[in-house]
C-alpha positions in Angstrom: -9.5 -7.4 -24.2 -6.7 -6.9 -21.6 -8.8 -4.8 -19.9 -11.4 -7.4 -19.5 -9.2 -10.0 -18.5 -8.3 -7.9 -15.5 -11.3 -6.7 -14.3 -12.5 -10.7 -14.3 -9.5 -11.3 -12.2 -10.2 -8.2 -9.8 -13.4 -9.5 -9.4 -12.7 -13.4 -8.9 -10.3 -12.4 -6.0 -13.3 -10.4 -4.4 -15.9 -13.2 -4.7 -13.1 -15.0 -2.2 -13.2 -12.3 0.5 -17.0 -11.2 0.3 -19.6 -11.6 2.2 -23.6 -12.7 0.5 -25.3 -9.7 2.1 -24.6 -6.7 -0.4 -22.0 -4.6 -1.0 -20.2 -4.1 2.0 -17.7 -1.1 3.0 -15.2 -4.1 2.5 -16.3 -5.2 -0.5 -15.8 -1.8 -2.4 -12.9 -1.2 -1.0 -11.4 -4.3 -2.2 -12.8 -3.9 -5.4 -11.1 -0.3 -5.9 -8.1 -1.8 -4.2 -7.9 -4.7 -6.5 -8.6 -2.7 -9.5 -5.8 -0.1 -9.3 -3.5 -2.7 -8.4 -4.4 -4.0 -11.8 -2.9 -1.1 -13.0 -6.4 0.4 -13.7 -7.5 4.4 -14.1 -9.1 5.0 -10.5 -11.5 6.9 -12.5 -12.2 3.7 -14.6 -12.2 1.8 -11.2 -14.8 4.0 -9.5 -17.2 3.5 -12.8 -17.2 0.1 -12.8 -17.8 -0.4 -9.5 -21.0 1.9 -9.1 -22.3 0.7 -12.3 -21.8 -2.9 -11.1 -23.1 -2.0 -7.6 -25.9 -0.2 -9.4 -27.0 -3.1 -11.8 -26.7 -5.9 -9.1 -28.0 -5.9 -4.9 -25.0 -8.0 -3.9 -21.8 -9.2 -4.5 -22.9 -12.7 -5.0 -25.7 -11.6 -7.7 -23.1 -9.5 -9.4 -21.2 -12.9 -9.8 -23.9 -14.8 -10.9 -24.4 -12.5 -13.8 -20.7 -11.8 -14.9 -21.4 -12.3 -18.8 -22.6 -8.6 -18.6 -19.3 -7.2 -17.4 -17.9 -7.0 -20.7 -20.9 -4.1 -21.2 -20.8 -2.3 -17.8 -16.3 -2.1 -18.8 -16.9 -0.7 -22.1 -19.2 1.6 -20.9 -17.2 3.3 -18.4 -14.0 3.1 -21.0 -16.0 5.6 -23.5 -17.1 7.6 -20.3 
């Protein structure tokens, strides 16, 4: 659950610093930035991002649907 709890964190300080028109450069990079500085596996870090930029066009859809985060993070932690 800890696990969780960070990522949600990670990804409410991107939604500050993002842009609406997909995933920039910028917002990956903050994302992975974010994330190890969570004290996160980069590998685990690298998952989630390109299974959340897979699932979702943009940033701001990816926040509007982040009740399926839980999912996308336990995937990549059995990966």
């Amino acid at each position: 659950m800890k696990i969780f709890t960070q990522i949600i964190a990670v990804v409410s300080i991107i939604i500050f610093s993002s842009s609406c028109g997909g995933w920039s450069k910028k917002d990956k990079e903050i994302y992975l930035n974010e994330c190890k500085r969570a004290k996160l596996d980069s590998l685990f870090c690298n998952c989630s991002l390109e299974k959340i930029m897979s699932r979702y066009a943009n940033f701001e859809e990816a926040m509007r649907n982040e009740e399926d985060f839980p999912e996308i993070l336990v995937s990549c932690k059995q990966d």
